[in-house]
N, C-alpha and C positions, 0 to 999 in steps of 0.2 A: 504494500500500500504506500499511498506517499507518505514522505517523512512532516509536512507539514501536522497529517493528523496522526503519525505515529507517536510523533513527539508532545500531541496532544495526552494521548493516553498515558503515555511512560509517565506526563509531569501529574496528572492527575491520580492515578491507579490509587492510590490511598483515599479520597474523596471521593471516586465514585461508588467505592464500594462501601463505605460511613453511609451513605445515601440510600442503599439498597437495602444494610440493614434498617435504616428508619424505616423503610418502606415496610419489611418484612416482621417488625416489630407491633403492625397493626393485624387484630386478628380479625379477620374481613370473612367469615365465615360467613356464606349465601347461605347455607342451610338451616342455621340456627334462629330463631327468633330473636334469642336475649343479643346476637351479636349485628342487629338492626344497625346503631347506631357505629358501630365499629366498622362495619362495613360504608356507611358513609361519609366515616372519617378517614377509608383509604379512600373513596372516590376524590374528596376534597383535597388529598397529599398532592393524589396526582395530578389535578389541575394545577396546584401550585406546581410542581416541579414542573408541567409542558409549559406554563407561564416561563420559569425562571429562565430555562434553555431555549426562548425564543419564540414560541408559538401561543396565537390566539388561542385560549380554550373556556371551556365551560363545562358546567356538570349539569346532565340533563335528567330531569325525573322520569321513568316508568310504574306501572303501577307495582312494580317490584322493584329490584335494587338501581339506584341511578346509573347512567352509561355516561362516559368523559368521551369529548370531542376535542378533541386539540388540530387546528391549523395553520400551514403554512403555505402561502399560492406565489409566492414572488418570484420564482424564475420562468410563468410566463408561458404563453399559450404553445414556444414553440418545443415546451420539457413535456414531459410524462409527469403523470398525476399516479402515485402512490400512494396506496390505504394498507396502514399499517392496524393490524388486530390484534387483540390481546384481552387478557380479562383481571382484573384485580382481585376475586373474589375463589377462597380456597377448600380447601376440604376439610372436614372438622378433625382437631388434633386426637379425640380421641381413639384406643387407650391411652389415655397420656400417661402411665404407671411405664409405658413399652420405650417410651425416650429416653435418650443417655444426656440429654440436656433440651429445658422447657422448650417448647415445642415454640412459642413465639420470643424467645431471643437467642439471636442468629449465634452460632458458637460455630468455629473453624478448628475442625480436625484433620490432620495429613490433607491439608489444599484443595477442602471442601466447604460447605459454608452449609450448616446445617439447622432446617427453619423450616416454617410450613409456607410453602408458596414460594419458596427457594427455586427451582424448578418447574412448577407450576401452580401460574404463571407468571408469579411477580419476576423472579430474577430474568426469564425470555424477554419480557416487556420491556422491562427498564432497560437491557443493554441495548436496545431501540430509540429509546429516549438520550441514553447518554452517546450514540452515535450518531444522531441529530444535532446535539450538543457540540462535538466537537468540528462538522461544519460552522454551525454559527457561529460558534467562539474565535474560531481560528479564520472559517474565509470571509465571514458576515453575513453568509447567502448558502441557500441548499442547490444543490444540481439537479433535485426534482423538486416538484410543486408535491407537497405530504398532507394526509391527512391520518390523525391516529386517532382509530376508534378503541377503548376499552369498556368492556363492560363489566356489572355486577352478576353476574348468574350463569356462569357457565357453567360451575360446577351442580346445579339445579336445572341443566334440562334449555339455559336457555331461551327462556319462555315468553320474553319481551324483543328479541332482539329481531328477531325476521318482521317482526311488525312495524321495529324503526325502521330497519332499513330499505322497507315497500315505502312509507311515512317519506322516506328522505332521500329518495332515491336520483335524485337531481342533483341535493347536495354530497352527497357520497359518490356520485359519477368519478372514474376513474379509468386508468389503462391497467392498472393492475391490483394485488391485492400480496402482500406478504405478512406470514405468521411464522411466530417462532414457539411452538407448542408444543414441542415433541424431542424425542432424541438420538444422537449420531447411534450410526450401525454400533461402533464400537469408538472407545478412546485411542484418538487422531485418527479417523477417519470422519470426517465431514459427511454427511449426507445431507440429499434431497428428497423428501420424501414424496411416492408417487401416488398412495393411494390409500385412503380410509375405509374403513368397514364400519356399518350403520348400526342402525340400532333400533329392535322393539321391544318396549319391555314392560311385561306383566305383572300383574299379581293375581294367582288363583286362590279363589276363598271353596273351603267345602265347609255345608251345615249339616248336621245330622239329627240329636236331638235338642229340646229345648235347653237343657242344660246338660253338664258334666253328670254322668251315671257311674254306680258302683262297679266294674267291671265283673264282679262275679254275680252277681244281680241280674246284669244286663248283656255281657260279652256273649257273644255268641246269637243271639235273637235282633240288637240292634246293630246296625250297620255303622263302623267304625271310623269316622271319618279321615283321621290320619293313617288309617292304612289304605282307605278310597285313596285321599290323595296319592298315597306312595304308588298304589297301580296306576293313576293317571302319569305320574312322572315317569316312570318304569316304560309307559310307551313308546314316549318322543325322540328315542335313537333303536338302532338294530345291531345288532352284533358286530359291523363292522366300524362303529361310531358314524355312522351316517342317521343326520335328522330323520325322523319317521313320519313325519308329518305331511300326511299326502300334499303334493302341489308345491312345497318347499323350496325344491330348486328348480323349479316350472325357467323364472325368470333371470336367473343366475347367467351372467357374459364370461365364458369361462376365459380366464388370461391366455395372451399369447404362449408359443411355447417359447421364444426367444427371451422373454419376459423370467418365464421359469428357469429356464437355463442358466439367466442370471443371477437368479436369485439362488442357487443351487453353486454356482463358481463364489459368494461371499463366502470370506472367512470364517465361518459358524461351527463350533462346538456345542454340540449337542448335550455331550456329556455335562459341561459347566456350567450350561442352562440348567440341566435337570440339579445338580448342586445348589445352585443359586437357590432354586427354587425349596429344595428339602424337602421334594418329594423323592417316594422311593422308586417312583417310574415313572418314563410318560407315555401319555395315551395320544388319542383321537381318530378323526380318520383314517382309515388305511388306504394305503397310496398315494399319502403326500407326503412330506419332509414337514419337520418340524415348523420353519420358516413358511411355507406353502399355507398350513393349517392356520398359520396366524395373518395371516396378509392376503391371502386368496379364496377362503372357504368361509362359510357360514357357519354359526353354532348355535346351539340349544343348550344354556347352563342353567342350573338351579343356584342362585343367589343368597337363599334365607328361605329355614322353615322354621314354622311355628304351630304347634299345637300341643294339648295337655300338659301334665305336669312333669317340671323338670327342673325340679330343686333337690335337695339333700335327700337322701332315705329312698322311699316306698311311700308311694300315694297310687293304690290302685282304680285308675278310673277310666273308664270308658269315654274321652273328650268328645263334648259337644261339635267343635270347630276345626279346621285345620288350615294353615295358610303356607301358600308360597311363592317367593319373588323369582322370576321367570327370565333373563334376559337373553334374546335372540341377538346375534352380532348378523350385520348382513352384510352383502358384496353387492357390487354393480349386475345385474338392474332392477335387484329386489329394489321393494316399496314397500313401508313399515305397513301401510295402510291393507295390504295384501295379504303380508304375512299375521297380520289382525286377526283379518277374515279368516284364514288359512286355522290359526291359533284357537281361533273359540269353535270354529267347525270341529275340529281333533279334539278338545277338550269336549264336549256337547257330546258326539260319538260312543266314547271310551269310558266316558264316567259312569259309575255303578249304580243299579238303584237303590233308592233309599236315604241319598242323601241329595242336596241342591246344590250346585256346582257352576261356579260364576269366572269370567277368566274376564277380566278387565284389562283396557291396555293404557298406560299410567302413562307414557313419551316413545317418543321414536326421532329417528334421525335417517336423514337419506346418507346409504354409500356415495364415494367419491372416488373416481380417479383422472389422473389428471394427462393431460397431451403434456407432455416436457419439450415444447419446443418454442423457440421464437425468445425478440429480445429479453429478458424478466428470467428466463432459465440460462441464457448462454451470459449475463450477466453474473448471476448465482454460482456457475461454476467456477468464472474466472475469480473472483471474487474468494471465492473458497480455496481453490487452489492456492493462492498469493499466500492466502494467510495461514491455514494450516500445514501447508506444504507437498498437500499430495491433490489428486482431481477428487471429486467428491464422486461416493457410491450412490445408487439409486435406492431408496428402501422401499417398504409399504408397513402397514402402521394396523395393528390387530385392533386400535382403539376408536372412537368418534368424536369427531368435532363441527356437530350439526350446523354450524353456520359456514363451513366452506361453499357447501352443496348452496346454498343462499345467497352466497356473495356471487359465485358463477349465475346463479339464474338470476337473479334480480339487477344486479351490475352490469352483466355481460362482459366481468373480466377474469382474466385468469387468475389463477389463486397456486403461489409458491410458497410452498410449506419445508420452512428449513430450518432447524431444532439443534439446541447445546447440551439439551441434557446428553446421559448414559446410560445403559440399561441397569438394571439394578438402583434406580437413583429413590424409590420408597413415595414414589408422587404422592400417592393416596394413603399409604401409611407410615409408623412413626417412623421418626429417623430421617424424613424425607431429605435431600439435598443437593446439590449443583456445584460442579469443579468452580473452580475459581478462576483456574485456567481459561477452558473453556466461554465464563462468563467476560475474560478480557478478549480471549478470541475472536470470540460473538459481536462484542463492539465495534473491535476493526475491519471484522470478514463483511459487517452490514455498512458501515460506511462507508468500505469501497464500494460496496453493491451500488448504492447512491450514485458512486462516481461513476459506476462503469454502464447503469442502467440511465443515465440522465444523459450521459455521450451518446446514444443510443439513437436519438434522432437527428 
């Protein structure tokens, strides 16, 4: 990169990262009620910090958690217009008993900075904001016209945001769209990620009787609801771990094979995965490759069950109720709204008589993949190249980020998804984290993007 703004980071590197922990010192939990107000107290940081580093902004209300707009248009009708996305709002710390230090004050072990939102997606976001920063400070001017949307609710489904951005769709017009939400194949390899997997997801309720019964009273004559349940879940795969669920992969675009090829030549340990994980095997489909399973395939998991008693001792009883959270991961060209249909058809079917059997669909998200071509990706790679030293890998991403699919269709711009965290980095639970490394990386790989993508026309 140039030394103009390299020399920006080397003299700041101690104050950006003071900045990151204030940010991450706020516990902006979208989930929780009682953290209402904490979560609008990251909305309002961040206005201030896109103020401090130069850009117009504002904090806008939804009827759920506020969305921060920050802008900058001065270099002019003949640059690109960049929408940078992000979300301020995290996942809840607990168990907090499971952290080797308080979950909202940032602590740095072996060249990691460990916090909730670390990762995701306060520290993504801000090293966006402080490579903004070091244009304005150092040339006075961006080499693209920017606009940074953050929201409060990602980590809750998302539930106001496609509504702004129909709402606003004139002032969010753009040529492109970059997020940094995700993370490299591995440490020092760069990646671009190519593709999300969606999402529907469930909860099925079984009723049996009006209340909880004696089991020796009653077992045997009335119908048990949490073992109804367990035969309804017992259907949804077959022995080869394929969904069961008639119509399931009706609308599935199965990936190229060159695609697969590739993702078969990445460096991937299987074995280290399955460590990581601390489980004593892995499963799934047969006939794909670990990586394939998580980036290319569909799945059926059971999330949370809940029914009768399950505390200390012996309490024998026949439970009234049984519950379970459902979640479907989907590929290109399922439709949450299908596999709905698809879902309560299969549950309606299979359930047993005697008890009432309800499969409700609680969110969904469309899959995503993305054309990797044109200026916005051949920017990305040089950009990535310079700074961490090698071309960057292609990945695909087993998780969801329901607003890409929304910025493509309602924007009509492409959307580059390119990510600092690491595998293993605990997003959603304790411990979460992000190299430190990496988060200086992150600042300079995007502020060349700027330069290489605003040269661009």
């Amino acid at each position: 990169m140039s030394r103009d703004l390299a020399a920006f980071f080397d003299a700041n590197a101690a104050r950006v990262r003071d900045e990151l922990f204030d940010f991450l010192r706020i516990p902006s939990v979208s989930a929780r009620s009682e953290h209402d107000a904490d979560t609008r107290r990251a909305a309002a940081w961040l206005q201030g910090a896109l103020e401090t580093v130069g850009l117009r902004a504002e904090t806008i209300d939804t009827p759920g958690h506020p969305i921060v707009l920050g802008e900058r248009r001065e270099a002019g009708a003949g640059k690109p217009t960049l929408l940078i996305y992000g979300h301020y709002d995290v996942q809840p710390a607990e168990p907090l008993e499971l952290w080797d230090s308080p979950a909202f004050e940032p602590t740095i072990r072996d060249g990691n900075v460990y916090a909730r939102g670390s990762v995701d997606d306060k520290g993504q976001l801000f090293l966006h904001v402080k490579a903004l920063e070091a244009h304005l400070k150092v040339r006075g001017t961006l080499p693209v016209n920017v606009i940074v949307l953050a929201e409060g609710e990602e980590e809750v489904g998302s539930v106001n945001l496609e509504a702004f951005i129909e709402a606003n769709r004139e002032r969010l017009a753009c040529d492109a769209v970059v997020i940094s939400d995700s993370a490299m194949f591995a440490k020092g390899i760069p990646s671009i990620l190519s593709s999300l997997r969606g999402m529907a997801y469930f909860q099925i309720d079984v009723q049996g009787p009006a209340g909880d019964l004696h089991s020796g009273s009653y077992g045997g004559a009335v119908v048990n609801p949490a073992m109804a349940l367990a035969r309804i879940l017992a259907t949804m795969h077959d022995e080869t771990g394929k969904v069961a669920i008639p119509g399931f992969y009706d609308d599935v675009r199965p990936f190229p094979d060159a695609v697969r090829a590739q993702m078969r030549g990445l460096p991937f340990d299987e074995e280290h995965f399955r460590a990581e994980t601390g489980a004593p095997a892995l499963g799934g489909e047969t006939g794909y490759t670990v990586l394939e399973r998580l980036w290319t395939r569909p799945t059926c998991e059971v999330n949370g069950l809940l029914s009768g008693y399950t505390g200390e001792g012996a309490k024998t009883v026949l439970p009234a109720k049984a519950m379970a959270k459902v979640s479907c991961r989907l590929v290109p060209d399922q439709d949450p709204k299908r596999i709905e249909a698809l879902m309560q058809a299969h549950v309606a079917r299979v359930a047993p008589a005697g008890v009432t059997v309800t499969a409700t669909h609680l969110h969904g998200g469309r899959p995503w993949r993305a054309d990797l071509g044109g200026p916005l990706f051949d920017a990305a790679k040089v950009a990535l190249a310079e700074v961490f030293g090698r071309e960057p890998v292609v990945t695909g991403e087993g998780g969801s980020i329901p607003v890409v699919g929304d910025f493509e269709r309602v924007l009509g711009a492409p959307v580059l998804l390119v990510g600092f965290g690491l595998p293993g980095e605990n997003a959603h639970a304790p411990n979460e984290w992000m190299s430190l490394e990496n988060y200086d990386k992150g600042m300079r790989a995007m502020a060349r993007l700027y330069d290489v993508y605003g040269g661009s026309r």
